[in-house]
Residue, then its C-alpha position, 0 to 999 in steps of 0.5 A: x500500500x502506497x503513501x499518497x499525496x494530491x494537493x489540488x485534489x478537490x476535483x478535475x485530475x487531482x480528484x481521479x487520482x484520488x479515486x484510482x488510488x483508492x480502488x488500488x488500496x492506496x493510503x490517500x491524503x487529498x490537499x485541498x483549498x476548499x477541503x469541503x468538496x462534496x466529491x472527495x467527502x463522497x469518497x472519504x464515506x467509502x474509504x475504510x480510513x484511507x482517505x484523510x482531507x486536508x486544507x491547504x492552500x499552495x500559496x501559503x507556507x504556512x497553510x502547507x506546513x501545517x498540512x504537512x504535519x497534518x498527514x502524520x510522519x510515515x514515509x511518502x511514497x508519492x506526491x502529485x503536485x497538481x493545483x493550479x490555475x488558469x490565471x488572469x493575463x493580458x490579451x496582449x502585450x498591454x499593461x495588465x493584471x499583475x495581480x493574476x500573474x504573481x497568483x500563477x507564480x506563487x501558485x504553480x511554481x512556489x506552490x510546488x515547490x512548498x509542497x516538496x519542500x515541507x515533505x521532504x523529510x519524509x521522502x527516501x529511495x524511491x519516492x516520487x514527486x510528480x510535477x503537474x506542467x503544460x505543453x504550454x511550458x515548451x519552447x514548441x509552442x507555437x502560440x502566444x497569450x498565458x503570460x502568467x500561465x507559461x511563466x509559471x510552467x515553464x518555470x515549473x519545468x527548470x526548477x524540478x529539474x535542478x530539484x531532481x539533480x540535486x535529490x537523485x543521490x538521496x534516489x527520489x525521482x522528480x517527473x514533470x508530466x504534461x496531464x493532456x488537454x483534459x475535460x477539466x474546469x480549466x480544459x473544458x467540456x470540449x477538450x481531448x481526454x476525461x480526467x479518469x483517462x489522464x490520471x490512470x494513464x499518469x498513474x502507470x506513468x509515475x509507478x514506472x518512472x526510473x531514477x535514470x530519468x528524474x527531472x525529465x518531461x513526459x506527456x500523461x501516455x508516456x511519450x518524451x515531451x520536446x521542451 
C-alpha cells in the first residue's frame, strides 16, 4: 500500500487520482483549498480510513506546513503536485493584471515547490514527486497569450529539474508530466481526454518512472515531451 499525496485534489485530475488510488488500496491524503468538496467527502464515506482531507492552500507556507504535519510522519511514497490555475493575463502585450500573474507564480511554481519542500523529510529511495506542467511550458509552442500561465510552467519545468539533480543521490525521482488537454474546469467540456483517462494513464506513468530519468518531461501516455 502506497503513501499518497494530491494537493489540488478537490476535483478535475487531482480528484481521479484520488479515486484510482483508492480502488488500488492506496493510503490517500487529498490537499485541498476548499477541503469541503462534496466529491472527495463522497469518497472519504467509502474509504475504510484511507482517505484523510486536508486544507491547504499552495500559496501559503504556512497553510502547507501545517498540512504537512497534518498527514502524520510515515514515509511518502508519492506526491502529485497538481493545483493550479488558469490565471488572469493580458490579451496582449498591454499593461495588465499583475495581480493574476504573481497568483500563477506563487501558485504553480512556489506552490510546488512548498509542497516538496515541507515533505521532504519524509521522502527516501524511491519516492516520487510528480510535477503537474503544460505543453504550454515548451519552447514548441507555437502560440502566444498565458503570460502568467507559461511563466509559471515553464518555470515549473527548470526548477524540478535542478530539484531532481540535486535529490537523485538521496534516489527520489522528480517527473514533470504534461496531464493532456483534459475535460477539466480549466480544459473544458470540449477538450481531448476525461480526467479518469489522464490520471490512470499518469498513474502507470509515475509507478514506472526510473531514477535514470528524474527531472525529465513526459506527456500523461508516456511519450518524451520536446521542451
Amino acid at each position: 500500500m502506497a503513501n499518497v499525496i494530491v494537493s489540488g485534489a478537490s476535483r478535475g485530475i487531482g480528484l481521479e487520482l484520488v479515486r484510482a488510488h483508492l480502488a488500488a488500496g492506496d493510503q490517500v491524503h487529498a490537499l485541498a483549498r476548499d477541503p469541503s468538496s462534496p466529491a472527495l467527502a463522497a469518497l472519504q464515506s467509502e474509504a475504510n480510513g484511507r482517505l484523510a482531507i486536508h486544507q491547504a492552500d499552495v500559496a501559503s507556507d504556512d497553510s502547507i506546513s501545517a498540512a504537512a504535519a497534518a498527514t502524520g510522519n510515515e514515509p511518502v511514497d508519492i506526491i502529485y503536485n497538481v493545483a493550479g490555475i488558469t490565471g488572469k493575463t493580458p490579451a496582449a502585450l498591454e499593461p495588465g493584471d499583475w495581480e493574476g500573474f504573481d497568483d500563477s507564480i506563487e501558485i504553480m511554481l512556489k506552490g510546488p515547490l512548498r509542497v516538496l519542500r515541507a515533505f521532504l523529510p519524509r521522502l527516501g529511495e524511491g519516492s516520487k514527486v510528480i510535477n503537474f506542467s503544460s505543453q504550454l511550458a515548451a519552447s514548441t509552442w507555437p502560440y502566444g497569450g498565458y503570460y502568467g500561465y507559461v511563466a509559471a510552467k515553464s518555470g515549473l519545468n527548470r526548477l524540478m529539474r535542478s530539484a531532481a539533480l540535486d535529490l537523485k543521490d538521496r534516489g527520489i525521482v522528480i517527473g514533470i508530466i504534461h496531464p493532456g488537454y483534459v475535460q477539466t474546469d480549466m480544459g473544458g467540456p470540449d477538450a481531448d481526454i476525461s480526467p479518469a483517462e489522464s490520471a490512470a494513464s499518469i498513474i502507470k506513468l509515475t509507478r514506472e518512472w526510473p531514477l535514470e530519468r528524474s527531472g525529465d518531461f513526459y506527456k500523461w501516455n508516456g511519450e518524451e515531451h520536446a521542451w
